[in-house]
C-alpha positions as CSV (number, residue, x, y, z in Angstrom):
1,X,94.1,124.0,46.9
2,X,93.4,127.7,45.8
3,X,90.3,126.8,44.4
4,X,88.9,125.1,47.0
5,X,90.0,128.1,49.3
6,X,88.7,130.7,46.5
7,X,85.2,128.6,47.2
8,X,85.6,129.1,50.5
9,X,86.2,132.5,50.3
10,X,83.9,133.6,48.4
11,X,81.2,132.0,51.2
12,X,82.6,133.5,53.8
13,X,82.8,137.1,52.3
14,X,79.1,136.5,51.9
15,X,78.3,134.9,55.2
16,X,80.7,137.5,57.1
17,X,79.4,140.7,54.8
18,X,75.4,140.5,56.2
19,X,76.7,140.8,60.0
20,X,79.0,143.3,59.6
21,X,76.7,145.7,57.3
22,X,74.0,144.5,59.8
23,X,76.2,145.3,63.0
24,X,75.2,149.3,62.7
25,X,72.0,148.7,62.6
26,X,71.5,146.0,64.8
27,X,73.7,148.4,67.4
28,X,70.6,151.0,66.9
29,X,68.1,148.2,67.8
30,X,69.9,146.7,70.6
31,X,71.8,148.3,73.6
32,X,75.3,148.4,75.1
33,X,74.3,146.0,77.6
34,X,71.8,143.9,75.7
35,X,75.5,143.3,73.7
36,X,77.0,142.6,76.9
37,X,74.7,139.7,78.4
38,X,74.5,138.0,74.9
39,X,78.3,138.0,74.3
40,X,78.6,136.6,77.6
41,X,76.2,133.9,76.9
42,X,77.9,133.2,73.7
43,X,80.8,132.7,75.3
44,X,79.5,130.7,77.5
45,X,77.8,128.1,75.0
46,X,80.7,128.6,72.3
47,X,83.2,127.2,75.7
48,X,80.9,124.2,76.3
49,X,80.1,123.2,72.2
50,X,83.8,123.5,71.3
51,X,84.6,120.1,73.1
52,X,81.4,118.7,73.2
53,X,81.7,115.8,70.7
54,X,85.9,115.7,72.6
55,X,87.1,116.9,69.6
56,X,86.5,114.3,68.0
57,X,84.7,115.4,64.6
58,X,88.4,116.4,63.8
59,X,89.8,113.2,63.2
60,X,87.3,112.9,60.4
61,X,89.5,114.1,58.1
62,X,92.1,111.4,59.6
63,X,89.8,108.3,58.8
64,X,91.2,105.4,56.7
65,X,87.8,104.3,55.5
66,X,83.8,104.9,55.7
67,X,83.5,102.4,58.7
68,X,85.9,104.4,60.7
69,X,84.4,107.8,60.2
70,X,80.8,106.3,60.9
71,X,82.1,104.7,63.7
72,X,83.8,108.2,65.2
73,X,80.3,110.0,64.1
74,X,78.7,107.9,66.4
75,X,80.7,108.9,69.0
76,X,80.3,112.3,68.1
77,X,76.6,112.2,68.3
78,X,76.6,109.8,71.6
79,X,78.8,112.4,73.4
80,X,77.4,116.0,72.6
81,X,73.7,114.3,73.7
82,X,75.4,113.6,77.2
83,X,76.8,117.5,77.1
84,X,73.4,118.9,76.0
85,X,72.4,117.0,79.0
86,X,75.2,118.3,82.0
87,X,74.6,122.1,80.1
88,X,70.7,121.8,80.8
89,X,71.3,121.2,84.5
90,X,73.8,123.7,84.4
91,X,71.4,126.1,82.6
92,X,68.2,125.9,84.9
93,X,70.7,126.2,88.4
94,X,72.1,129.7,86.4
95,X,69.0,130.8,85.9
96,X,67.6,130.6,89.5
97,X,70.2,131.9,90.8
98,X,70.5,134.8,88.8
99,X,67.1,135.5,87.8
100,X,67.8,135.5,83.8
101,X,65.5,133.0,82.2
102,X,67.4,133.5,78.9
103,X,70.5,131.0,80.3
104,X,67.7,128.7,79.9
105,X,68.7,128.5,76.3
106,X,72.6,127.3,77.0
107,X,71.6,123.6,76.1
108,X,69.8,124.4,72.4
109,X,72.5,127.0,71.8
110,X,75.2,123.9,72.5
111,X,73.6,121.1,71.0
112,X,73.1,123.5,67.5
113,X,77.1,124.4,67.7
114,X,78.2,120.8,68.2
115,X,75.8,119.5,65.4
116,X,77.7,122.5,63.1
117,X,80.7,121.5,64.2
118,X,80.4,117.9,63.5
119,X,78.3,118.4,60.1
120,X,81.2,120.6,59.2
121,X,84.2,118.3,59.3
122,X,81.9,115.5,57.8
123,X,81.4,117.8,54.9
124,X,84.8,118.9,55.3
125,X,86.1,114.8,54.9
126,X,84.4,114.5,51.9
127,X,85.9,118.0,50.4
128,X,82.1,119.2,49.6
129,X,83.5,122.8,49.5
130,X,80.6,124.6,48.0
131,X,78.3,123.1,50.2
132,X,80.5,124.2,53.2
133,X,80.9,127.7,51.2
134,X,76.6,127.9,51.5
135,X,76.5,127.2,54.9
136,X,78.4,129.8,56.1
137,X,76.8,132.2,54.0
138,X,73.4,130.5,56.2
139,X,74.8,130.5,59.6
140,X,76.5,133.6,60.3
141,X,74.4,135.8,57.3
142,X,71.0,134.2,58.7
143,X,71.8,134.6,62.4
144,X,72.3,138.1,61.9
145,X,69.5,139.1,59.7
146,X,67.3,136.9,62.7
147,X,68.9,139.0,64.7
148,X,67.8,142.3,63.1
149,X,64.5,141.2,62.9
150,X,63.9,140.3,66.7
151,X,64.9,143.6,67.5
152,X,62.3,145.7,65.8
153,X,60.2,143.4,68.0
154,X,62.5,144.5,70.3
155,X,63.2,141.1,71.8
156,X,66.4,142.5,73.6
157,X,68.8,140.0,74.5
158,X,66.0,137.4,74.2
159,X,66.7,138.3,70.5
160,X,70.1,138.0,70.5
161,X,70.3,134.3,71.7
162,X,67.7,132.8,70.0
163,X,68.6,134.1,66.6
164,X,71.9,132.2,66.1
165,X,70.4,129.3,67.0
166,X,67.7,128.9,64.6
167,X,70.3,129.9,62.1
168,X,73.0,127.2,63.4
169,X,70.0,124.8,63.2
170,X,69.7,125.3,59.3
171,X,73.1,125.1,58.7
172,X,73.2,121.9,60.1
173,X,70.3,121.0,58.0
174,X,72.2,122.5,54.8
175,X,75.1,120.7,55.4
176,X,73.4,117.4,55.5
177,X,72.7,115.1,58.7
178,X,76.0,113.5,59.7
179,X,73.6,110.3,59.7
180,X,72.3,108.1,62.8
181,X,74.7,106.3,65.6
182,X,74.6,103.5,63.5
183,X,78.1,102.1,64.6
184,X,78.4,98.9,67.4
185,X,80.2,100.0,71.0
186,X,83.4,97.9,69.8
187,X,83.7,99.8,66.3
188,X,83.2,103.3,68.7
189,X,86.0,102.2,71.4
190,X,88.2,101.4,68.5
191,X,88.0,104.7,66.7
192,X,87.8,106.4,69.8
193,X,91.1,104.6,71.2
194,X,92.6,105.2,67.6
195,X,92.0,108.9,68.0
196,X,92.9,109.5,71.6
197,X,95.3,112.1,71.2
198,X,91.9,114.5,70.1
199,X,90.4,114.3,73.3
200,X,93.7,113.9,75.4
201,X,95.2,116.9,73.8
202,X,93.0,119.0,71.3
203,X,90.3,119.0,74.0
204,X,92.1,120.8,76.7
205,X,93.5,123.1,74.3
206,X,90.1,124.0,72.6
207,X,88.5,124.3,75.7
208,X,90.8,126.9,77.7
209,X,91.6,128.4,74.5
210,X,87.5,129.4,74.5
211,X,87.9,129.7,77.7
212,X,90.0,132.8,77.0
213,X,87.2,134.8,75.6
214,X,84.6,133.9,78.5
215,X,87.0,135.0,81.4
216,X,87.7,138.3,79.2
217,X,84.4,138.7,79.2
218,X,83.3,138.1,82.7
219,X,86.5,139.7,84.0
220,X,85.3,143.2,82.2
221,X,81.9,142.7,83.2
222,X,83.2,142.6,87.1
223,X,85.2,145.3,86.5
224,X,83.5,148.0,84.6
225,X,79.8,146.4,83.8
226,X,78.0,145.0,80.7
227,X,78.4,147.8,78.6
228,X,82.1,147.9,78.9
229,X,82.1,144.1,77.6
230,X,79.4,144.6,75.2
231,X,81.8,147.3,73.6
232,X,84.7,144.5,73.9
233,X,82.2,142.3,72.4
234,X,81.5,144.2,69.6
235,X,85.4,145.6,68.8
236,X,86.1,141.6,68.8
237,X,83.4,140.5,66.4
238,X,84.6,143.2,63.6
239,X,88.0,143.2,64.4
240,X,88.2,139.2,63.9
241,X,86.6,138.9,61.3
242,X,88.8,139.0,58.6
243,X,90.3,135.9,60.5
244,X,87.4,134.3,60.9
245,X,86.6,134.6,56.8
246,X,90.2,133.7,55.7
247,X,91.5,131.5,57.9
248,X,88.3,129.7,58.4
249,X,89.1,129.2,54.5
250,X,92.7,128.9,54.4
251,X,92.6,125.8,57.3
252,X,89.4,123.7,56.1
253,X,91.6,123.1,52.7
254,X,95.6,123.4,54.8
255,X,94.0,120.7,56.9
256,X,93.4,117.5,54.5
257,X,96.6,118.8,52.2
258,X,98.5,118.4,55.5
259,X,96.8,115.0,57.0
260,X,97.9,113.3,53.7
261,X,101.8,113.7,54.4
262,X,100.9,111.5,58.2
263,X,102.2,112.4,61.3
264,X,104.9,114.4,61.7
265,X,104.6,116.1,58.3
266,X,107.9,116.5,56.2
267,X,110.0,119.1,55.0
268,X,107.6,119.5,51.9
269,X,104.4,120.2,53.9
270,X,106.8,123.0,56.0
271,X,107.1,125.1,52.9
272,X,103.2,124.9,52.6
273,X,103.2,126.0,56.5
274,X,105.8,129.1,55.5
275,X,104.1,130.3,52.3
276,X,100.9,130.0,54.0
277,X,102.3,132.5,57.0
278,X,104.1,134.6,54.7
279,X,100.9,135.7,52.6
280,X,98.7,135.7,55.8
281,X,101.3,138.3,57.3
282,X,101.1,140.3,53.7
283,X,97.4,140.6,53.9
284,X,97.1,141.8,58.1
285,X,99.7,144.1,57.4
286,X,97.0,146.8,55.8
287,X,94.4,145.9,58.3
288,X,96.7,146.5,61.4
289,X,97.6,150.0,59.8
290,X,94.0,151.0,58.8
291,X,93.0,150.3,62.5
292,X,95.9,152.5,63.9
293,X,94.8,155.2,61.7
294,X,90.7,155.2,61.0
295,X,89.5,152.8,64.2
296,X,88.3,155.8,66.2
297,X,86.8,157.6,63.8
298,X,85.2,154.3,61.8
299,X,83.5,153.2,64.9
300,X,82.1,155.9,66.1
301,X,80.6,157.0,62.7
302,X,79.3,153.5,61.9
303,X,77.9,152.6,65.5
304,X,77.2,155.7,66.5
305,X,78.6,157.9,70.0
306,X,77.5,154.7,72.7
307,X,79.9,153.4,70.7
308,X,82.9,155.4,70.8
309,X,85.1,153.7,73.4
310,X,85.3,150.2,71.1
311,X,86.6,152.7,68.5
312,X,89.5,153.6,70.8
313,X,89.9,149.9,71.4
314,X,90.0,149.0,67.9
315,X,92.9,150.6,68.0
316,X,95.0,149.5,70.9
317,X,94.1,146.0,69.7
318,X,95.2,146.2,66.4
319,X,98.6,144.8,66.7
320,X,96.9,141.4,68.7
321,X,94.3,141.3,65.7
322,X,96.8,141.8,62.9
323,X,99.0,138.8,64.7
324,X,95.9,136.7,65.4
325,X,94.8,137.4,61.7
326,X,98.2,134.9,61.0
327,X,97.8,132.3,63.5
328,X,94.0,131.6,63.2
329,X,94.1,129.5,60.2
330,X,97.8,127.6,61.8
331,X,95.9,125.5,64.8
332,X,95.3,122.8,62.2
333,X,98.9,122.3,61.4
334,X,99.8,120.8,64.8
335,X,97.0,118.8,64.6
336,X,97.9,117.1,61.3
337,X,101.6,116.9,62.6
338,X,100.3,115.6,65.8
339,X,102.2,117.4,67.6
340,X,99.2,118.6,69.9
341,X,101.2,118.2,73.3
342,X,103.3,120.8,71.9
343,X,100.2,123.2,71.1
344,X,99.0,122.5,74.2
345,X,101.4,123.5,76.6
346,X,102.1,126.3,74.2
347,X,98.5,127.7,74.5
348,X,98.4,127.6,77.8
349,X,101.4,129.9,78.0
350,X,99.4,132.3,75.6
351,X,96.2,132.1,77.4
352,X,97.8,132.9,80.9
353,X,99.8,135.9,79.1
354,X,96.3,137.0,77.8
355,X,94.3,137.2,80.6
356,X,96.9,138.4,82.7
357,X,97.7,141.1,80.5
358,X,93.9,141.7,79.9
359,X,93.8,142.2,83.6
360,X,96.8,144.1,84.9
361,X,95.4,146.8,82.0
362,X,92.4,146.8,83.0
363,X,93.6,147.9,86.5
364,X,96.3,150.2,84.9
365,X,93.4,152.0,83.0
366,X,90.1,151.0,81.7
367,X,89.2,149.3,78.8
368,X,91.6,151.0,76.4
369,X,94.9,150.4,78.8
370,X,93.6,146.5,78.3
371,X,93.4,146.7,74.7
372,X,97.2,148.1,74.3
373,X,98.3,145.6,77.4
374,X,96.9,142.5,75.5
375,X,98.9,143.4,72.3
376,X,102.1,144.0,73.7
377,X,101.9,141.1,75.6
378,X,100.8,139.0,72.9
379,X,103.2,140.2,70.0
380,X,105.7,138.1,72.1
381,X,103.9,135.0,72.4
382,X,102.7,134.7,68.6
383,X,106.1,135.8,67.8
384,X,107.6,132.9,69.5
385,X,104.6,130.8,68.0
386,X,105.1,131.6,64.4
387,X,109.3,130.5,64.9
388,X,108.3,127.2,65.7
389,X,106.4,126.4,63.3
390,X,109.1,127.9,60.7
391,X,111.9,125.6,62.2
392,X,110.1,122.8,62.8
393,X,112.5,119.4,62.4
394,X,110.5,117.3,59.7
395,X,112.1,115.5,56.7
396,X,111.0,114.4,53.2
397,X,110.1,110.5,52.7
398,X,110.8,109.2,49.5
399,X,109.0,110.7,46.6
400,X,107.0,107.9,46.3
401,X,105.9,107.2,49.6
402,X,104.2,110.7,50.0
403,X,100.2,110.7,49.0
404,X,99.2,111.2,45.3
405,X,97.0,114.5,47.2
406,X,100.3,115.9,49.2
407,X,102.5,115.8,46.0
């Protein structure tokens, strides 16, 4: 397992380590409110592709056999092709009525993250680590340096959009075709009825939990304009991505380990849960203090004085990141416990407490009284979350009825 997550890793430093060196640049090139349109947008299409296959692609890892995981690919591919669809319609009425031609892109930038999605959990099935390692490295690195390069054609939030989309579209090429719907209507009902909880319950909870970020988003938009939410935009995409590189990691190898114990896990896979939280918790412990100490002054020197607000920010959110940091990587564990009804009603708590927060500070004070809202708020919730998990009731099977892989 640590090799596989030292692969990882070391993609993701890479992949994450051309945006963020990028990001002062690329802040130079673009402005506040070019940020702000395209973070929406982002948002937007990121809401839409999460559940676009119905979740789906994540019972790959689940499969008994070749048949079933063609069969659920299928009806992966069948599905986000009826999504593109719905998001083009939406896409053309959003940009009548609001005169931005750029939402005209919502269906590419939808159909590229659900073909990501889905080409990563088929890599992901068959443990091709390295090639998921280089991918990264080509989707978020690539994006980024697209990104830099529409803006000295000063594309402006034209730019912005259409970047990650090439980018997304050669990861999905990197990380291999999942292959045609080659599967018959009875082998894709049977998968797909085998697999129900995914869309019943993963769905939902994928879906509001990106809904989270769109309605922060929008809500600061309404309130204070785009350049307020491109700041929020920007404090978000450094100050998450620590989680994004480890726990992106630390859950595409927790995920199988887990899957191979079955449902409801045992007291064995529990440990791997606790040890897994406990050095998670050791490594956001520095990152929470360096924001609380440097944020101002890092951001403001790195992105320059239209940036200085998402510096203060940084700060009042470093608690929530440090706490999110730990909990990114731990979605997959109620997944492979399938005990997503749980998550479920559990992350709907947490998103109401977020957005409510996010609002009553925003009416308190600004931006910044948001920031320091969200984390107090949220320090409750995740600690509740992370209790759970350490109590949960499993038990051991007999030795020899556990997986030769969760031994």
């Amino acid at each position: 397992m640590l090799r596989a997550i030292l692969t990882l890793l070391a993609g993701g430093v890479l992949a994450q380590a051309l945006p963020l060196l990028l990001g002062p640049w690329l802040t130079r090139l673009y402005r506040p409110e070019d940020f702000g349109h395209f973070h929406l947008f982002a948002a937007v299409a990121a809401n839409i592709a999460v559940v676009a296959c119905a979740r789906y692609e994540f019972a790959l890892p689940l499969a008994a056999d070749e048949a079933e995981a063609r069969a659920l690919r299928t009806l992966c591919l069948r599905l986000l092709a009826g999504v593109v669809g719905l998001s083009a319609l939406v896409a053309l009425a959003w940009a009548l009525h609001m005169g931005q031609a750029w939402w005209l892109w919502l269906p590419a930038a939808v159909g590229t993250l659900g073909l990501v999605s889905l080409a990563t959990l088929n890599a992901n099935r068959a443990q091709r680590f390295q090639r998921l390692a280089g991918a990264r490295v080509l989707q978020h690195g690539g994006g980024a340096l697209a990104q830099a390069a529409a803006g000295l054609w000063q594309a402006g939030v034209l730019g912005l959009i259409v970047a990650p989309i090439a980018a997304a579209l050669a990861t999905v090429v990197a990380l291999g075709w999942p292959g045609p719907a080659r599967a018959s209507k009875a082998q894709c009902r049977a998968a797909a009825h085998a697999h129900r909880s995914f869309p019943l319950l993963n769905t939902p909870h994928a879906f509001l939990g990106a809904l989270q970020d769109t309605l922060a988003i929008a809500l600061i938009a309404a309130s204070l304009g785009p350049a307020a939410a491109g700041a929020w935009g920007l404090a978000l995409r450094y100050l998450k991505a620590p989680a994004t590189l480890v726990g992106g990691a630390v859950s595409q190898v927790l995920y199988p380990r887990l899957a191979a114990v079955g449902a409801g896990g045992s007291a064995t896979s529990r440990r791997l849960v606790l040890r897994t939280m406990a050095l998670l918790a050791l490594l956001a412990a520095p990152l929470v203090a360096a924001l609380w100490w440097l944020g101002p002054a890092l951001f403001a020197w790195a992105f320059g004085p239209d940036w200085a607000s998402a510096g203060e920010l940084a700060r009042a959110l470093a608690l929530y990141i440090g706490l999110h940091f730990v909990a990114s990587p731990l979605g997959v564990v109620t997944m492979a416990w399938q005990a997503q009804a749980w998550a479920l009603k559990l992350a709907l708590v947490g998103q109401g407490v977020f957005v409510a927060a996010l609002a009553a500070g925003l009416a308190w004070g600004g931006l910044v009284a948001a920031g320091w809202a969200v984390s107090g708020a949220m320090t409750l919730y995740f600690g509740w979350y992370f209790s759970r998990l350490a109590t949960w009731p499993v038990a051991d099977p007999p030795a020899a009825a556990l997986p030769e892989a969760a031994r």
